[in-house]
N, C-alpha and C positions, 0 to 999 in steps of 0.2 A: 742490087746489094743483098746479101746473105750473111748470116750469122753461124760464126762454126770454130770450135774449139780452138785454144791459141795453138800455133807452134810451125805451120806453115808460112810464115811471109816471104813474099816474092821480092820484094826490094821494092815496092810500090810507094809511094807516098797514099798514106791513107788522109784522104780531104772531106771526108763526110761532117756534116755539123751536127750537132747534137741531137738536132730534129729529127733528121732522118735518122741515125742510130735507133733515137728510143721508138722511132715509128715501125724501123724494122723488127726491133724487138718484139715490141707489140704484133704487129705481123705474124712473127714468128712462133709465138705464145711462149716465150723463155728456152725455146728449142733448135737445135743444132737444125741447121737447113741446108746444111752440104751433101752434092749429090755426084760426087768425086769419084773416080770408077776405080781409082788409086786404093780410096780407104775402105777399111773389111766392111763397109755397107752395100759395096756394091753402087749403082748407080740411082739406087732409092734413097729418098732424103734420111737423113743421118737419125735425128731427132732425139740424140741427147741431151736429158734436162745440165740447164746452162743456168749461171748463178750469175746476177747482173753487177752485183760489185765486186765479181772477178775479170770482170772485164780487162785484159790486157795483163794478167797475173799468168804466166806459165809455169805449168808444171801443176798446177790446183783441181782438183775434181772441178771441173762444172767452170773453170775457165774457161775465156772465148775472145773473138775480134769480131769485126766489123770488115767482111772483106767485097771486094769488085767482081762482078761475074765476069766483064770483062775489064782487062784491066786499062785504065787510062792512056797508058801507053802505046796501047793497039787500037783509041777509040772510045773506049770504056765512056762511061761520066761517074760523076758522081752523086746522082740522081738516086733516088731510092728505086727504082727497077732495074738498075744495073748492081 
C-alpha cells in the first residue's frame, strides 16, 4: 500500500481499514510514495507533502488516496505492504 495524490483511480474497490491507512501514513511521514514512471517524477518516490484531512478531496494542493501496488484484482491484498 502507498500513499499518492488523488486523481488516478483504477476502478479498484479500495478495502483498507483505518489502521492500515493511518499506519501507512505514518510510514510514509505525510508524503507522496508514488514511484510511477508515468508521473514527471520519474521512477523515484514522488514525496509531495500530502495534507491528511485531504484525504480523498480532488483537486486540493496536498490531496491524496490510499492506493494498492498491486491491485486486488491481479492478486493484490490488502495488507499494508501491498
Amino acid at each position: 500500500m502507498f500513499v499518492n495524490p488523488v486523481g488516478e483511480m483504477e476502478g479498484n474497490y479500495m478495502a483498507f481499514t483505518n489502521d492500515t491507512i493511518m499506519a501507512a501514513w505514518r510510514r510514509a511521514g505525510g508524503k507522496c510514495e508514488c514511484e510511477r514512471y508515468s508521473h514527471s517524477h520519474g521512477t523515484r518516490r514522488c514525496n509531495k507533502s500530502l495534507i491528511w484531512d485531504y484525504r480523498g478531496k480532488d483537486r486540493f494542493y496536498g490531496s491524496w488516496e490510499a492506493h494498492h501496488k498491486t491491485a486486488v484484482s491481479v492478486g493484490g491484498s490488502d495488507a499494508l505492504s501491498n
